[in-house]
C-alpha positions in Angstrom: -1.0 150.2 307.9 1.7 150.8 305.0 0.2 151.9 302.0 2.3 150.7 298.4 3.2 154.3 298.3 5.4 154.0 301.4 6.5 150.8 300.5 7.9 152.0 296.9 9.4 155.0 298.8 11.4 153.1 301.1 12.2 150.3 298.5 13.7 153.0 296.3 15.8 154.8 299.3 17.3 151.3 300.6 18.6 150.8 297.2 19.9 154.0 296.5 21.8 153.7 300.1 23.0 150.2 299.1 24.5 150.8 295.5 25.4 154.6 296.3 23.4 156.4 293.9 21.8 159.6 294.2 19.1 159.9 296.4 15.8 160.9 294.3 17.9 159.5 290.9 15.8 155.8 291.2 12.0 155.9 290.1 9.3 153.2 290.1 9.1 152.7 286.6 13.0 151.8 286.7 14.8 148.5 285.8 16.9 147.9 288.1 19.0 145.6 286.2 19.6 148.5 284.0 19.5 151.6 286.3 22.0 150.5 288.5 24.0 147.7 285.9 23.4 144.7 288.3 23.9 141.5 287.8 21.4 139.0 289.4 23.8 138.2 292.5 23.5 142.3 293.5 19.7 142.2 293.1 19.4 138.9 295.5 21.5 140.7 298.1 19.2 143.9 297.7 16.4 141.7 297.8 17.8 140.1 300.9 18.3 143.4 302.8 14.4 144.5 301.7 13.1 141.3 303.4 15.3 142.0 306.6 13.8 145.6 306.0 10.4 144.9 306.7 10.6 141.5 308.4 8.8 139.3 305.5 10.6 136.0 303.3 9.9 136.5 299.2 9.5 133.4 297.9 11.7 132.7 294.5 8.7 131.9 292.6 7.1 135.3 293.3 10.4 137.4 292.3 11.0 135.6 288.4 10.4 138.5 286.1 10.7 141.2 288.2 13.0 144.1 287.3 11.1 147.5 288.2 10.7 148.9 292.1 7.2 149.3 291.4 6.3 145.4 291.3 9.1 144.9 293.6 7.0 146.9 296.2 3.6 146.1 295.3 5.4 141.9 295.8 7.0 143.2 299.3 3.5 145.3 300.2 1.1 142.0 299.5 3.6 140.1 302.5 2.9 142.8 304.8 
């Protein structure tokens, strides 16, 4: 089984191979509205390559408010 830690680690390296930052640059704690200056369009398609990722659906409802990798993962780790 996937433990959050693996999850966060993998969340953070898809996104920094989708928007072409530095790998290691992205950390948990980060916004990333305002770590990689997205708008809401670029987070869905991120959000729609993580579900592909590990084969789950995010409901809209459980993704309002989110902005940091760390509750991104912890959402994607509970679908697991």
């Amino acid at each position: 089984m996937r433990t959050l830690e693996q999850t966060t680690k993998e969340v953070l390296e898809l996104a920094s191979r989708h928007f072409n930052v530095q790998p290691g640059s992205l950390t948990p704690e980060d916004d990333f509205f305002k770590k990689l200056g997205i708008d809401s369009l670029q987070a869905l398609e991120l959000l729609t390559r993580l579900e592909n990722h590990f084969g789950i659906e995010l409901p809209d409802y459980e993704m309002q408010g989110v902005s940091d990798f760390r509750t991104l993962a912890d959402r994607i780790q509970t679908r697991l």
